[in-house]
C-alpha positions in Angstrom: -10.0 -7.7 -2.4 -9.9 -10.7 -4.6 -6.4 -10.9 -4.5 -6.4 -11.8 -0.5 -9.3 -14.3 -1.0 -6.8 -17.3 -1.2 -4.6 -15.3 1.4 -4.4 -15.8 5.3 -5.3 -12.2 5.9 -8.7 -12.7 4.6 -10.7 -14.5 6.7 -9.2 -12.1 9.7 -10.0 -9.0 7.5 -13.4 -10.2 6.9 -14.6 -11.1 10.4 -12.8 -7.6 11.8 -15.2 -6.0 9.0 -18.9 -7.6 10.6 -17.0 -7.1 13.8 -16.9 -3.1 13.1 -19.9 -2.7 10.8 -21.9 -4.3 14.1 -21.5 -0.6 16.0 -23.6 1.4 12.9 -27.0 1.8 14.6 -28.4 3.0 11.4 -28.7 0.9 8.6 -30.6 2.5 5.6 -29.8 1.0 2.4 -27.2 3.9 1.9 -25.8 4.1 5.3 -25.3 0.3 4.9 -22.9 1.3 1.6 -20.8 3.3 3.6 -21.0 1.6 6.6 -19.9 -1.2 5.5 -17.2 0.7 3.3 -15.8 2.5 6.7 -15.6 -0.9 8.1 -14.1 -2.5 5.9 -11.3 0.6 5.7 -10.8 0.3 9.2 -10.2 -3.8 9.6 -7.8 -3.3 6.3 -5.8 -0.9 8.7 -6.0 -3.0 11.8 -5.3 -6.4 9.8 -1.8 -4.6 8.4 -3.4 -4.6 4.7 -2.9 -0.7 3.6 -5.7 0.7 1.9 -7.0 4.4 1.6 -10.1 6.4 1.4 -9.3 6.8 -2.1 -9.4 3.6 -3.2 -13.0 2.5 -1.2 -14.3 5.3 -3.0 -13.2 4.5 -5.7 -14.2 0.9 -5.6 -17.6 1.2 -3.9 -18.7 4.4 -5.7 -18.7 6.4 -2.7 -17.8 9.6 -1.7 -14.9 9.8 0.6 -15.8 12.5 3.0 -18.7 10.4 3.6 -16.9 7.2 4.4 -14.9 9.1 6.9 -18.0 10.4 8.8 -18.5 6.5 9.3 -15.1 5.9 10.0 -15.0 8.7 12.5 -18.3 6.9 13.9 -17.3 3.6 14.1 -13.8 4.6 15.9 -15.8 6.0 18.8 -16.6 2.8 20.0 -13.2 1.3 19.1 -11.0 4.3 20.6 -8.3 1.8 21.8 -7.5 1.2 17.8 -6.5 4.6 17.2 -2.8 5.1 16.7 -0.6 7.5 15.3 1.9 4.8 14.3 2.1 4.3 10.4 -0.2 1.8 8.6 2.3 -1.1 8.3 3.0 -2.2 4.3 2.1 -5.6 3.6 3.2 -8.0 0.9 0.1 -8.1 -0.4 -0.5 -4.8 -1.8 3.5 -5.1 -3.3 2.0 -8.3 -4.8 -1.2 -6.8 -6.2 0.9 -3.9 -7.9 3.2 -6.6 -9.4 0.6 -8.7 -11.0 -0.8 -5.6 -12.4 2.7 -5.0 -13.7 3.2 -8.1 -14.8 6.1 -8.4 -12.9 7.5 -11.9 -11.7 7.4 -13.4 -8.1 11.7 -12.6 -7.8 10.7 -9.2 -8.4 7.6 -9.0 -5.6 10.3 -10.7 -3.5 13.1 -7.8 -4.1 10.5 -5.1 -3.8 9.1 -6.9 -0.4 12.6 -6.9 1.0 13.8 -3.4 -0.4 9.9 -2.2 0.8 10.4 -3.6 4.7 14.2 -2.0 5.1 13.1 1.6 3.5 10.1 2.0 5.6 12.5 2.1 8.7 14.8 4.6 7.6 15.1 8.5 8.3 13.7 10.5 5.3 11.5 7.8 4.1 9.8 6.8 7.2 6.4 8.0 7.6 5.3 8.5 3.9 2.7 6.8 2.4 2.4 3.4 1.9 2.0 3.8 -1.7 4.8 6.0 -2.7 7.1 3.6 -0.6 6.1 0.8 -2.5 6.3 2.2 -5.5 9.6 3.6 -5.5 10.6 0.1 -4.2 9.5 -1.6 -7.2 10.4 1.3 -9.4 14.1 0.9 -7.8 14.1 -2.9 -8.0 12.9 -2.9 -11.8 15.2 -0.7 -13.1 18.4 -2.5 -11.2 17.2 -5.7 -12.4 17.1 -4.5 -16.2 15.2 -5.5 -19.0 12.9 -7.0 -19.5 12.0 -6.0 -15.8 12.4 -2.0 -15.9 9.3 0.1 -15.8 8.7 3.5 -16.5 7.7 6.2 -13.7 4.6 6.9 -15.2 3.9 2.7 -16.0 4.3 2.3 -12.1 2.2 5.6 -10.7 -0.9 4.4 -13.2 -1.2 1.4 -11.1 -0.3 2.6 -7.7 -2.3 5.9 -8.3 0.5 8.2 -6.9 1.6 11.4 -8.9 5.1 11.2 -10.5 6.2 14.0 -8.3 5.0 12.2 -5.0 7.5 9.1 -6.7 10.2 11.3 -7.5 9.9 12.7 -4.4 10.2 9.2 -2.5 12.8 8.9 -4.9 15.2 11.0 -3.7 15.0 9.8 -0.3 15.9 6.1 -1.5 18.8 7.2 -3.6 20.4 8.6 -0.7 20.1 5.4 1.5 20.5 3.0 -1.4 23.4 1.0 0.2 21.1 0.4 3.2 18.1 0.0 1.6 19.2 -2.9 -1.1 19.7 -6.9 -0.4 23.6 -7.4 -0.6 23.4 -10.8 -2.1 21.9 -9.7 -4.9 23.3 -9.4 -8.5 21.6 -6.2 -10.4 21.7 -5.6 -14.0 23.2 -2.2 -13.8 24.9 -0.3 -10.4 23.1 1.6 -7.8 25.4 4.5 -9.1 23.7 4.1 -12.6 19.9 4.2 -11.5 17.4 5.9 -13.5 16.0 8.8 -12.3 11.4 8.8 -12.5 
């Protein structure tokens, strides 16, 4: 979350939070944990910033089945944010996997674009947010060539996928690649020649 302090997403995300976390009626000290923690998944998924279960258990020390019974809760009184449409993938998660890779900003700009196309396409449409992203920068790093290229298993550390959930994704980007990649952009190497994860 400190990465979207100095963003404009963070003040929204934050008030969305204390606007959600107002609807627990029951605020022992560990109900307010994982209230809070359900809250704060929910305004990440309204506000466009995509974040699981997984990771707010993971960062609060909670247990996810838990944080869902809150999440479940809270929804009740928000039923007009439920939507089966798919959690949309902002730039800031592409950015906070980048700076983690060490990866320059004309990468987090190639893996934004590449990211935004893919997500729109049959066969890729629909997965996680994660696995897209990853196989984004995993496709733009490799193309681009050292000192840029990453390894599959340098990539899923970060983004916590599997390798096969990123091969997987994989394989529906290779078949799209000439709809999925900026055409004014010089790679290192030719679609043709990408490494497989």
């Amino acid at each position: 979350m400190l990465l979207l302090r100095g963003s404009k997403i963070f003040r929204p995300l934050m008030d969305s939070t204390g606007e959600y976390f107002e609807v627990e009626t029951d605020h022992g000290p560990k109900s307010i944990r994982y209230g809070l923690a359900a809250a704060l998944v929910l305004a990440c998924r309204i506000e466009g910033v995509a974040w699981t279960l997984n990771e707010a258990a993971a960062l609060c020390g909670l247990d996810k089945d838990d944080i869902y019974i809150k999440l479940c809760l809270i929804e009740k009184h928000f039923p007009q944010l439920r939507s089966s449409s798919p959690v949309p993938l902002p730039d800031v998660n592409i950015l906070r996997y980048c700076r983690l890779l060490k990866l320059p900003e004309e990468i987090f700009n190639l893996a934004s674009a590449v990211t935004k196309t893919a997500q729109t396409l049959n066969g890729i449409h629909g997965r996680s947010p994660a696995s897209i992203v990853s196989t984004a920068i995993f496709v733009v790093c490799d193309l681009k060539g050292p000192p840029f290229a990453k390894s599959a298993s340098e990539i899923v550390q970060v983004t916590q996928i599997s390798e096969l959930t990123l091969r997987s994704a994989y394989m529906a980007f290779r078949s799209q690649l000439d709809r999925i990649l900026p055409k004014d952009v010089v790679w290192a190497k030719k679609p043709s020649d990408l490494m497989r994860p």
